[in-house]
N, C-alpha and C positions, 0 to 999 in steps of 0.2 A: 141552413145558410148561416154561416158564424159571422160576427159583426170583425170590421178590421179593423187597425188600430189607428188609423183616420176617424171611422166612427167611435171609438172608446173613449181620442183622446178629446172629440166635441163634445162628450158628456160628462168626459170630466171637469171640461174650462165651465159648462154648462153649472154643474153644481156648487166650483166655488164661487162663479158669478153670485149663483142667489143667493148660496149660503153663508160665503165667505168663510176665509181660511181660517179663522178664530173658534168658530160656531164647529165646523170638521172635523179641528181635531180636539173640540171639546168633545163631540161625540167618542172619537176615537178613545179618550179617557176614559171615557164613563164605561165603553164598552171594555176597558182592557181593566178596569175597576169588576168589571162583572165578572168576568174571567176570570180572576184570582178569587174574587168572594165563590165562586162556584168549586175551584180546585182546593180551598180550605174548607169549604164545606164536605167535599168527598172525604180529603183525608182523615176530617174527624169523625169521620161516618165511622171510616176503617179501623180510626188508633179506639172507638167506641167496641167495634164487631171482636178486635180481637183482645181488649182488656172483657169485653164479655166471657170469651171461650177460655182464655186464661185462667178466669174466676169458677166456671164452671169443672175447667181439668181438678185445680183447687180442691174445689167444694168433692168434686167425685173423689180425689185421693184422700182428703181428708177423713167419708163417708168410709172410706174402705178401711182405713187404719182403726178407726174407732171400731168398727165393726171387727177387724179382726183382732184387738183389744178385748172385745166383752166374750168372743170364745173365748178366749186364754185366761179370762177370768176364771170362763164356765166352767171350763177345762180344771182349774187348779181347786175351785170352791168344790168340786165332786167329789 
């Protein structure tokens, strides 16, 4: 049985009674404060994962060149 909006809107008069409207949407800040420290925190997860992989392509290309560098040494020092 879902509550109707006779019953929602006595719980709403209900909470700003106690809490009043100052203290509500002080919540409502803090909570939309958390919200954005959460969505900055994902994205620096992301711009972290992918300057990781970036460094890693890097580092593999780098390994390859060097490496196909010291045959061509080998190659000519023979």
């Amino acid at each position: 049985m879902a509550p109707s909006w006779f019953q929602i809107l006595i719980v709403v008069v209900l909470l700003v009674l106690l809490f009043g409207r100052g203290k509500i949407s002080e919540l409502m800040g803090d909570v939309a404060k958390g919200i954005k420290s959460f969505k900055k925190g994902i994205s620096e997860d992301e711009e972290k994962s992918e300057t990781a992989h970036k460094s890693i392509e890097h580092d593999a290309g780098s390994d390859a060149e060097t490496k196909r560098h010291t045959r061509e040494e080998a190659n000519t020092s023979s």
